[in-house]
N, C-alpha and C positions, 0 to 999 in steps of 0.2 A: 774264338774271338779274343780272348784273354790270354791268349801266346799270341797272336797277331798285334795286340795293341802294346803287350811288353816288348815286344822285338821291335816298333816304332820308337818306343824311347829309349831301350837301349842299343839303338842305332844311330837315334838323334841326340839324345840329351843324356848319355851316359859317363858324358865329361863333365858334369855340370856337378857343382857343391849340393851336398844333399839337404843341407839349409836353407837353398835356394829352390831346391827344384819339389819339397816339397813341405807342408804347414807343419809347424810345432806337431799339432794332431796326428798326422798321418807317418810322420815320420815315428813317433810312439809306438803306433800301431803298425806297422810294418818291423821296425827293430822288436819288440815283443812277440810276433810274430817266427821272426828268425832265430829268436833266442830257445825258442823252444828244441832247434833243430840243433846250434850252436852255443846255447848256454849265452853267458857273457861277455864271450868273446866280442868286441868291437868290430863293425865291417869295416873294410879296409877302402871299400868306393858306392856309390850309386848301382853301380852293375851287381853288386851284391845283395841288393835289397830287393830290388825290380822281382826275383822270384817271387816274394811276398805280398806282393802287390794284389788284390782282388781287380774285378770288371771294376768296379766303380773308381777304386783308386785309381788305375789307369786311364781310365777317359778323364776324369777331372784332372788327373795331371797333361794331359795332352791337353785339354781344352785352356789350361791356364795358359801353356806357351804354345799356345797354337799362330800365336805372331811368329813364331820362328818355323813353320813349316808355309809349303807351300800356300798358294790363293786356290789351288783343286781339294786338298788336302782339307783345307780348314772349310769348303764348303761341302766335304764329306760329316765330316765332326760336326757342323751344327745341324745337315739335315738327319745324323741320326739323334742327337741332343734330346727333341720330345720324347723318344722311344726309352731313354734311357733309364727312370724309373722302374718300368715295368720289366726289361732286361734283369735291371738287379734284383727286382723281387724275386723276378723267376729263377733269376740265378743263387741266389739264398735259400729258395725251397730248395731247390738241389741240394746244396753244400749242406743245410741242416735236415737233410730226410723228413721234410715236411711234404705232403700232398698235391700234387698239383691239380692246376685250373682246367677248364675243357680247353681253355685256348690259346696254354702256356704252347703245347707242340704246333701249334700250326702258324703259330706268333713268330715262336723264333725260327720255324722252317723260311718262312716268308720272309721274314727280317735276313735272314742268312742268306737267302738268293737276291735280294735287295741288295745287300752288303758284295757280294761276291762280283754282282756288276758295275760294281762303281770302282774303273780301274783306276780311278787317283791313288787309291790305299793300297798297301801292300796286304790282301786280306791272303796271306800265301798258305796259310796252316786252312784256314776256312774252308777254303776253296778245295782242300787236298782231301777235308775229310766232308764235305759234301759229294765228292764223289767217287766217295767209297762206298756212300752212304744208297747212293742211286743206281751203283753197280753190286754191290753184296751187302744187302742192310742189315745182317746177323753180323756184319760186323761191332756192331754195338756189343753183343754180349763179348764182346772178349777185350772190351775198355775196361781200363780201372780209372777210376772219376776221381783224378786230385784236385783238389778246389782249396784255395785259401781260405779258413773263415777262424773267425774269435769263437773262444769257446761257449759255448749253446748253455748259456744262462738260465733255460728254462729248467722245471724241477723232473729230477728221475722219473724217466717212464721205462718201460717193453711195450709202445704201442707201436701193431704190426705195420707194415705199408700197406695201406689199401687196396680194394682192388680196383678201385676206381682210378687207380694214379696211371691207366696206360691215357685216361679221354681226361683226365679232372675231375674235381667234383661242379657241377654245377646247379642251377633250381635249389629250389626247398631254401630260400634266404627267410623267409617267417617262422617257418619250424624251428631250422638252424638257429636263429638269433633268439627264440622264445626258451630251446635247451640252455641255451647259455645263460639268460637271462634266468632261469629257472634254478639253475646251480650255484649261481649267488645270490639266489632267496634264502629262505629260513628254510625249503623242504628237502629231509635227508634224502628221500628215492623217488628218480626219475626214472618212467619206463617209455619208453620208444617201442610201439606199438601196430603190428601192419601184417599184410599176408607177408608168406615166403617170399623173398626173391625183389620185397618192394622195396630195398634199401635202409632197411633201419641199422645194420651192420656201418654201412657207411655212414651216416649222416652222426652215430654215436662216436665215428673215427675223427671225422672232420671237425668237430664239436671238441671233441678234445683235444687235438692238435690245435686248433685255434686258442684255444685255452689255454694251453702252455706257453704261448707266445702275448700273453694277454698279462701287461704288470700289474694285472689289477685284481686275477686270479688269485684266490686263497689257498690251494693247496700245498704240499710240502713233495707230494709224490703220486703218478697217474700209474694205477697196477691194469691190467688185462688181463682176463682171462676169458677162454670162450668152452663153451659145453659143444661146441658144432661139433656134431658127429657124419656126415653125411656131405659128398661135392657131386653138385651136377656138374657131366660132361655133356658133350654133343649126342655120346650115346648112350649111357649111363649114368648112373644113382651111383657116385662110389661111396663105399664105409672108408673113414678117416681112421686109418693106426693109430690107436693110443687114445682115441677120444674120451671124454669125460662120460661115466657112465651115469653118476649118481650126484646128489649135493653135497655128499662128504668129499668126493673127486674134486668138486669144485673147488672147496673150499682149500684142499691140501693145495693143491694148483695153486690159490692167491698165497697159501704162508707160505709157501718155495719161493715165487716171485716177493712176495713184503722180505723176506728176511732169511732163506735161508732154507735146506730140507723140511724144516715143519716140524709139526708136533702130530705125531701118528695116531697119541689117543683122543687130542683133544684140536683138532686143529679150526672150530669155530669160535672155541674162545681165546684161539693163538689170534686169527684174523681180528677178533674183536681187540684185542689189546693192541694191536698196530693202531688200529682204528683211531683207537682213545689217547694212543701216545702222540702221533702223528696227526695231520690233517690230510686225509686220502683220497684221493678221488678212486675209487675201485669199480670197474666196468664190468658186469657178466654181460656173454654175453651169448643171445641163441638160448636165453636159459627154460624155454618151454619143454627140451628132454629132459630135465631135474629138478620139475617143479617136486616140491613135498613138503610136508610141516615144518619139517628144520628148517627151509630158506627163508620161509614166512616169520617164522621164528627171530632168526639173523636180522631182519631187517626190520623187526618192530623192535630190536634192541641199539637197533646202531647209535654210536657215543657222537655227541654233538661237535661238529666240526669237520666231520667226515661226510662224504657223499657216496651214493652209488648210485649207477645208471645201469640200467636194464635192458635189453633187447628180448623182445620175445614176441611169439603170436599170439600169447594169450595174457592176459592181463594179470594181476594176483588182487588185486583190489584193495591195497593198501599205498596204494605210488600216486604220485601225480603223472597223469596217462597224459603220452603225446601221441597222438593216432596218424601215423602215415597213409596218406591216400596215393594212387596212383600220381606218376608226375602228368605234365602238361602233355598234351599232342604237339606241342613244338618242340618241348624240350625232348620229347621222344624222337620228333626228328633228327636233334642235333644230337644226340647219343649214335643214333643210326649210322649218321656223315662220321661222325667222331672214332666211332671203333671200324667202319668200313674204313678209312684213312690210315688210322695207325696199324692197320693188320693189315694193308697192301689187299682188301677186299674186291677185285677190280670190279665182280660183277653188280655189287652194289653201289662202287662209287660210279657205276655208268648210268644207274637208273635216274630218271628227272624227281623233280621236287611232288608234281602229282603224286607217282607212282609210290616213292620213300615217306609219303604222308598216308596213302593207303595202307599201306605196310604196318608202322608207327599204329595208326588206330586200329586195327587188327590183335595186338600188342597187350594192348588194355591200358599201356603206362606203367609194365612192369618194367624195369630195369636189370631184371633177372629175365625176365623172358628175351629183353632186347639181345641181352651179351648170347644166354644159348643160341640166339635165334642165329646172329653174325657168326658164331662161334661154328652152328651147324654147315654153313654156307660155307665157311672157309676150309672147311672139312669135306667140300663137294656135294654137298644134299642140296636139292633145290630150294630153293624161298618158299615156295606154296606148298613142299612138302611138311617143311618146318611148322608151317602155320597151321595146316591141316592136322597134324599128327601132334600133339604136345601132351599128351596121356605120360610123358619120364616128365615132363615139367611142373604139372598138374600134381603129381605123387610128390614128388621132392616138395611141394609147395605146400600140401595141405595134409598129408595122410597123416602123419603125426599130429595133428590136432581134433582130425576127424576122430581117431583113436581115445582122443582124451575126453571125447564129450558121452554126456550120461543120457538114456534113454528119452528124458524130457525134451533134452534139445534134440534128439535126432528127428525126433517125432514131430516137432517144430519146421525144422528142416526138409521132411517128405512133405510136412504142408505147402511150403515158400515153393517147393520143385515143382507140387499140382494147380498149385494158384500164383503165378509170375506176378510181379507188379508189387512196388508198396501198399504196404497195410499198419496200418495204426497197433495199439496194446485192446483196444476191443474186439477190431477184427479178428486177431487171433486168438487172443480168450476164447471168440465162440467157437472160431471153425475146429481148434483144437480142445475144445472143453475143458478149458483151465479157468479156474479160479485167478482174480486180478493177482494174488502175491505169485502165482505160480507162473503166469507168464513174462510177472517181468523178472522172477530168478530165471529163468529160462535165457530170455532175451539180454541179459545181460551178459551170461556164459557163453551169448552165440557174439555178443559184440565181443568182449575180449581174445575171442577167438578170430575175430575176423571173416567168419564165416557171410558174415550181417553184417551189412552197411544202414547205420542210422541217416536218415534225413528230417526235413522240417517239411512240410507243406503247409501252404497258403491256403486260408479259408477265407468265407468272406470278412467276418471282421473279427480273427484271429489266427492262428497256426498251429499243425497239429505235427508230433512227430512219427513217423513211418518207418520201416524196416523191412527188408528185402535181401534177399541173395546178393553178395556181392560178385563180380564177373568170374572170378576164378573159384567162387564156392561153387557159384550152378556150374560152370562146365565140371569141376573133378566130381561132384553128386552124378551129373548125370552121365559120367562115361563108369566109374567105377560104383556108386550105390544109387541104381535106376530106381524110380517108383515104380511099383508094382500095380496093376492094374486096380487089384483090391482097395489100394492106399487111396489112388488118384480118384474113385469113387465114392468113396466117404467122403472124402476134402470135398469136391465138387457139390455132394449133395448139400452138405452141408451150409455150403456158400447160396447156392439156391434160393434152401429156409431161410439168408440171411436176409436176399435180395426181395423175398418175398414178402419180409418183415420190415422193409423197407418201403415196397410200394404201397401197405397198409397205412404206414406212419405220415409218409409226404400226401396221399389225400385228405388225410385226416387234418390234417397240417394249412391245405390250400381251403378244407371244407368252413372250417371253424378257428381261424388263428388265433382268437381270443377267448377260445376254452381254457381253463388252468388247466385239462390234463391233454393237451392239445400241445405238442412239442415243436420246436424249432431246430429241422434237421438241414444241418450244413452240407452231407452227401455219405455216401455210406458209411463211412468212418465213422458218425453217429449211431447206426442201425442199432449194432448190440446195445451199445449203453443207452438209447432209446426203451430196450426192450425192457431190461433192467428199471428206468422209471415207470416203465407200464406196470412195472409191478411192485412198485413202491403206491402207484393212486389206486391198484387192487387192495393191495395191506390196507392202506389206510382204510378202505371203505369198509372191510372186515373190521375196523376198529381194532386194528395190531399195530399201532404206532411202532412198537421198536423193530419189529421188521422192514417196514415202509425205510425206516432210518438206515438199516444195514445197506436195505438196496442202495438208497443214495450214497450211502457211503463208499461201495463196490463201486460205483459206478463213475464214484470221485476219483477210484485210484487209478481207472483204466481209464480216465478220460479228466485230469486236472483243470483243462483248460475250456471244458466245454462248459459254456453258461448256464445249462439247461439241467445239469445235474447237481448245481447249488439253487436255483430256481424250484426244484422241485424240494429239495429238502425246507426251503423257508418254507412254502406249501405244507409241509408237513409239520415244520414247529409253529405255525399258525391255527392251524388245527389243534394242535393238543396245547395251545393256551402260553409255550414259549416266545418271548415275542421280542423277548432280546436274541436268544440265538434265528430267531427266522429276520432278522434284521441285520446280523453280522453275515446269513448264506444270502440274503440279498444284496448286501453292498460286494462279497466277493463276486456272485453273476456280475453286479455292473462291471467291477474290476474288469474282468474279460471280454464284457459285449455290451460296452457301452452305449452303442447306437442300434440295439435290437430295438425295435419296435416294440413285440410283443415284452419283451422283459423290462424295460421302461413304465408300461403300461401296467404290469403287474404289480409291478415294485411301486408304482405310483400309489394305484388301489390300496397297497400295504399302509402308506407313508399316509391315506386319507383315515382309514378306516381302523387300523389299528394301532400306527406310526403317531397319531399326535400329532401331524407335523403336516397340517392341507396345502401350507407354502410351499416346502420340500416336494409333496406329491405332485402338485400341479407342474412345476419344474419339470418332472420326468413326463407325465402326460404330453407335457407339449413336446418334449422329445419323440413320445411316440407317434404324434399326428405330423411329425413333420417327414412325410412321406406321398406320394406322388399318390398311395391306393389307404390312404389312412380308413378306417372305419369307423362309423357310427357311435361305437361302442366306446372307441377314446375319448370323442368331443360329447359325450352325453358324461362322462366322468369327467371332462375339466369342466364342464356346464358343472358336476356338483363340485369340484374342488373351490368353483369361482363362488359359488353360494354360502360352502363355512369359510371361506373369509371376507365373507358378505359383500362380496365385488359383484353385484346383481347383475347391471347393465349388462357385463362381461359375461355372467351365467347365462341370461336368455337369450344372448349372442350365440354362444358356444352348444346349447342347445336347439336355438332354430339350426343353426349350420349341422349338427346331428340328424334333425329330420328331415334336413334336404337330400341328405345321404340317402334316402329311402330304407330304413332299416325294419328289422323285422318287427313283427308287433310289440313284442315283449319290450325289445331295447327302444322303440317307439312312445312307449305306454310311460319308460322311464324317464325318457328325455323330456315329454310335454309334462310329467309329473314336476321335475326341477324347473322347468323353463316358469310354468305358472307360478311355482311357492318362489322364486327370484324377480318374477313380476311382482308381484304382489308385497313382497316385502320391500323390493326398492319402491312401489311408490307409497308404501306406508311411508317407508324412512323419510322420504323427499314431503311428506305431508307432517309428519311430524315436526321435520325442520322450516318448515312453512315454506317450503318449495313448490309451490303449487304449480308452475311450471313444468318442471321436471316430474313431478307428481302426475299430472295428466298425460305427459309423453309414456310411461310406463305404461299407464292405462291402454293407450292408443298403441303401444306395442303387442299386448298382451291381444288386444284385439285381432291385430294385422296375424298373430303367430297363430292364432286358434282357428280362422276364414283361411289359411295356408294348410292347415292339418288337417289328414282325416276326421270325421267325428268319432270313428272307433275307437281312438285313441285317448276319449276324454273321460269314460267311465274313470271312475273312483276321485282318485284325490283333485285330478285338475278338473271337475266339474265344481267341488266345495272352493277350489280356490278362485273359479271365476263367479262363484256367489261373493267371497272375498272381496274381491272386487269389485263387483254391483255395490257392492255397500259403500265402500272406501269414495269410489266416482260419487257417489249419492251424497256423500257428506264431504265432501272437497267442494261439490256444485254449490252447497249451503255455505260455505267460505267464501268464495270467490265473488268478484266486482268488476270480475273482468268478462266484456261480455262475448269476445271469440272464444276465451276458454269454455263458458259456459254452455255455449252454442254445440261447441266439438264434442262435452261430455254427456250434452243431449243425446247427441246421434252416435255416440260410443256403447251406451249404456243398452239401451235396446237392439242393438248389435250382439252384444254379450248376451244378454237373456236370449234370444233367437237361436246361440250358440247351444245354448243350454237344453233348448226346445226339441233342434236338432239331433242331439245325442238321446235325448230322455225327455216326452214332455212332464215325467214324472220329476223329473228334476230341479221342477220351477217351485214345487212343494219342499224340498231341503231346507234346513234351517240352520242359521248360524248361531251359537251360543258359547256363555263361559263356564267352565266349571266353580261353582261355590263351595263344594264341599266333596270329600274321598275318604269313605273310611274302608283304606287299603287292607285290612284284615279281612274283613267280609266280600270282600269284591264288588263295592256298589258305591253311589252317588250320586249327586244332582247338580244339574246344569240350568242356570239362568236365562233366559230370551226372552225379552220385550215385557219384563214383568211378570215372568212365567215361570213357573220351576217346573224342571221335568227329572223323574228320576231315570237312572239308566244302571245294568247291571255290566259285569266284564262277557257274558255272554250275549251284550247286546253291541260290541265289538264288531267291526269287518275285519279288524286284523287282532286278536287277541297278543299280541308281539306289544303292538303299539301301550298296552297298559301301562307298563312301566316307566312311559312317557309323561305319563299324568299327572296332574299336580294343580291347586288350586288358580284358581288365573288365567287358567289352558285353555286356547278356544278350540274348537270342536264341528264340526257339522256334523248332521242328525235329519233322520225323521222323524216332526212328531206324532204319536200315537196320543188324541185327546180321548179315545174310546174306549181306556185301560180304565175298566171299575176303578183299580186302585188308584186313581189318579195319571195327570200326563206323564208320558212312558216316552224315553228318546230310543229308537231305534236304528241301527247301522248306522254306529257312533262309529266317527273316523278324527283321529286327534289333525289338527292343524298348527300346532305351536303357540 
């Protein structure tokens, strides 16, 4: 194109003043240009210069006088005008051996058959060597490529041509832009991280050739070296002559390229002085055959201003890791088209879009597997053969790493082969009976390696991370290190006890959800560390706190994000009386499972009972009732949350709606317990405030609530608190003037006694009194009624708990005993506040 378009001008405009025919600029640049060739010799014409000329000079000089050429000619020139841009890009990669695009070759194929048929132009060079190109295409190799360009401003490198430069580089613009963007951070070493064959060679080429051409890059100079010892062919694992054997190889390799043969004795502190003189950009690369302490060494010294980037399949754990996954199944298709194209593949470029996207995910998104795969094909092997047989691709890909790993992870590994499918850090703790630090050193050495592919899974109201075989780790396990029948039988059993351990936990789970040791299991992935808190509310009951605590602890590390394993440790520091730390592994459950039900509920009960804070608690309760299957058990706890902060109404609200729930007896027994001491104190309160309205509504509530409940339910405290209330109505009716009130607490009042009748006719005998006197040494005292002093002892209690509730003022219900020689005797004293 760039002989065809110099030969237009100096055909047409080669008489023309070179003042005239080209800008101050360009005229610069093309005499500096020549001078190289001719020193300072002056040109003597226009025709003299026109060698010097690049694509872009040339069109833009045609485009300026393009009034002096034809009306066919200049409507050649402006429809290829849009294209022109991207011509000189591509034309510039050329001239400065930078890397090309997927779609530089087929751009300018096209554009060149495009150009060839537009007979206005004299496209005569074009057209001669297109079809050389489509009668003997090895004609290429025996071009020498002169190209006009200014000298390549970017800083010294030996960075090789790729191999990607037959299709381009394409994909991976996140990765790509994230290495770059990573190299002008503050961090010295970046590793680019993936199986064999995934492209981390390339993507660390293009990343640095990009860089060089980047004015905004810091370095002084880009060094290369590579440890690759090994080339897959089509049929063949070949050894590389000469490869780097060790990290002292390597290192002599970088001081030969920084400066010269090196330094034989010491040639890591030769590197590092370059290092610290210069600002370096230095690449290993492949460097998983010469991992050792020296290199780890090297790179936790390197002098600030220098970089290194890494390739490898296993990680060192001291880098900022970029981890290569497989590319796109699209992009895998245009790889396919792209090297079937430039390698004259016929039988591939004859296949349809179906078939080469079958093919492609077959592949996995290795890039390494595509080129063998094309590579086998062009070589005569069939497609299905390739794909069916890849045991040289599989070695070349992984053996060397399989090599490197230690019995833990292998042992991990036979597990992942007998049980497929992700699994969590608990799951494999059990099935491989590791301790929590042991399987995630394990699993870390399998993710550097690439053997193990991490992911995230969704739970219901959080995410857990999982690990599994990556596609080219299970197939080279299982063609070259099979499980053994023995292996895949322990794994399996093992899995079993877990799943069995599982269906005990989810009944238990459906049976009682507001048991505290009664867990909330998201799906198996909880099982182990389920099991693990079964044996932390064992400890505890043994009274072994700090084991109970270890459990939880284990349990935290193999499972951070599960709610249930800070849930249970608050459980535990409530128990042994810490109520700051059971309040900090409370607020972390919420952190994670904010709209658990049952954890809401717990933490609420916390925040009632031993948190100080009934507001706070009731907060969360209502959290927990707000559910389609809430139970009893909630709304009988915000009934008490609504009572300590004396919001009655709201309590014997929240308590009838508890026993419409039909609950069992016990959590029955509790909710009419609070429902009546919230009756009774709100229509005290509304009586004291001479609310005698509102005061009688209570009354007339508490009525409605006790004719709605069982009578079984009224033994103990809500029988004394509906004597409470006979009294209360009884002395509000002596108040009032109003005669429908009065009339209503006629027929309320013997209502309530009938209630009372109903449960116990023993009950209409209870008495209400105050305490006058406690002398809390001795355990005894006397209680006041109607003029009456009764004594009572702590063993004359129904609940000996309640004592230390006591205190002068206190009212009480009681039977009394007139029949005690010693005087009246109060029997099954029960405090009332």
């Amino acid at each position: 194109m760039e002989t065809d378009l110099r030969a237009v001008i100096e055909n047409n405009l080669a008489a023309s003043d070179a003042n005239s025919l080209f800008t101050s600029d360009w005229l610069d640049k093309v005499t500096r240009r020549r001078a190289k060739d001719y020193g300072n010799q002056p040109a003597r014409s226009v025709a003299s210069l026109i060698p010097y000329m690049d694509f872009a000079d040339s069109y833009e000089v045609l485009l300026r006088h393009r009034k002096e050429f034809s009306d066919d000619l200049q409507t050649v020139l402006q429809n290829v005008a849009p294209k022109l841009q991207k011509v000189t890009e591509i034309r510039n990669r050329v001239a400065h051996s930078r890397p090309m695009e997927i779609d530089d070759l087929p751009f300018m194929i096209d554009l060149a058959k495009e150009l060839c048929e537009a007979s206005a132009f004299p496209w005569n060079a074009l057209r001669v060597t297109m079809s050389k190109l489509e009668e003997h295409p090895a004609h290429v190799l025996g071009l020498t490529i002169e190209l006009q360009s200014d000298p390549d401003r970017a800083p010294q490198h030996n960075l090789p041509v790729p191999d990607f430069d037959e299709t381009g580089f394409f994909g991976r613009q996140k990765e790509l832009a994230r290495i770059k963007r990573v190299l002008k951070g503050p961090y010295p070493v970046v590793s680019i991280l993936g199986d064999g064959g995934i492209g981390k060679t390339s993507i660390a080429l293009k990343a640095a050739y990009e860089l060089l051409d980047d004015p905004e890059q810091p370095f002084d100079a880009f060094v290369w070296v590579t440890a690759k010892a090994t080339a897959l062919t089509a049929h063949e694992i070949e050894r590389i002559s000469g490869a780097i054997e060790d990290s002292l190889g390597l290192f002599a390799r970088a001081a030969t390229e920084l400066g010269g043969p090196g330094s034989a004795e010491n040639p890591v502190a030769e590197v590092l002085a370059y290092l610290e003189s210069f600002r370096i950009l230095l690449i290993l690369d492949n460097l998983e055959t010469v991992l050792d302490q020296r290199l780890r060494n090297f790179l936790l010294d390197l002098p600030i201003g220098s970089k290194v980037i890494i390739t490898s399949r296993i990680g060192l754990g001291i880098e900022n890791p970029i981890n290569l996954e497989p590319i796109s199944n699209d992009d895998s298709v245009r790889l396919i088209r792209a090297l079937a194209r430039t390698r004259s593949v016929t039988s591939l470029m004859r296949l349809n879009q179906e078939k080469i996207r079958d093919l492609a995910t077959g592949m996995g998104g290795h890039p390494a597997y595509i080129r063998w795969f094309v590579a086998g094909v062009q070589a005569g092997r069939r497609p299905e053969e390739m794909l069916s047989n890849n045991e040289l691709l599989l070695d070349f890909c992984m053996s060397n790493v399989y090599d490197y790993l230690n019995e833990n992870a292998r042992f991990v590994l036979r597990c992942m082969q007998a049980l497929p499918g992700p699994r969590n850090q608990a799951e494999l703790a059990f099935l491989n009976n590791f301790l929590a630090h042991d399987i995630q050193a394990t699993l870390l050495e399998l993710i550097t390696t690439n053997f193990v592919q991490m992911q995230n899974r969704e739970l219901a109201q959080s995410f857990e991370t999982t690990y599994q075989l990556s596609d080219f780790g299970r197939q080279y396990l299982d063609k070259r290190h099979p499980i053994t029948m023995a292996d895949r039988g322990r794994f399996v059993s093992r899995n079993r006890k877990l799943l069995d351990l599982g269906t005990s936990l989810r009944a238990a789970s459906r049976a009682t959800p507001y048991d505290p040791e009664t867990l909330d299991i998201r799906g198996p992935g909880d099982f182990n560390v389920a099991r693990l808190l079964r044996e932390a509310f064992r400890a505890l009951t043994k009274g072994s706190v700090d084991e109970a605590l270890r459990s939880c602890k284990e349990a935290q590390v193999l499972a951070p994000l599960y709610h249930e394993a800070w849930r249970v440790e608050a459980h535990v520091q409530t128990a042994r009386g810490d109520f700051s730390s059971a309040l900090s592994a409370y607020e972390r459950a919420h952190e994670l499972a904010s709209s658990s039900p049952t954890l809401n509920y717990f933490f609420g009960r916390f925040m009632l009972d031993e948190g100080a804070n009934p507001s706070a608690g009731l907060e969360l309760l209502q959290k927990a009732a707000n559910t389609e299957a809430a139970h009893p058990v909630v709304f009988t706890n915000i009934a008490w949350a609504h009572l300590q902060i004396e919001s009655f109404e709201d309590a014997v609200s929240a308590a009838s709606h508890a026993l419409s729930l039909r609950p069992h007896h016990q959590e029955g027994a509790e909710a009419v317990s609070i429902g009546m001491r919230a009756a009774f104190y709100g229509a005290r309160r509304h009586l004291e405030n001479l609310e005698y309205e509102a005061s009688a509504e209570m009354v007339e509530t508490m009525v409605a609530v006790t004719e709605e409940t069982s009578v079984e339910l009224f033994f103990g405290e809500p029988a004394d608190r509906i004597l409470q209330m006979i009294e209360l109505a009884t002395s509000l009716m002596r108040r009032l003037d109003d005669d429908f009130l009065i009339r209503k607490l006629k027929d309320l009042v013997p209502r309530l006694r009938e209630q009372l009748r109903r449960v116990d006719v023993d009950l209409l005998e209870r008495r209400l009194g105050t305490i006058v006197r406690l002398v809390t040494d001795k355990f005894y005292g006397f209680i006041s009624e109607r003029n009456k002093t009764y004594f009572f002892h702590l063993s004359d209690m129904t609940n000996e708990y309640e004592w230390d509730y006591l205190d002068e003022g206190t009212s009480v219900g009681f039977f009394p005993d007139d029949m005690e020689p010693k005087g009246p005797h109060a029997r099954q004293l029960r405090w009332l506040g």
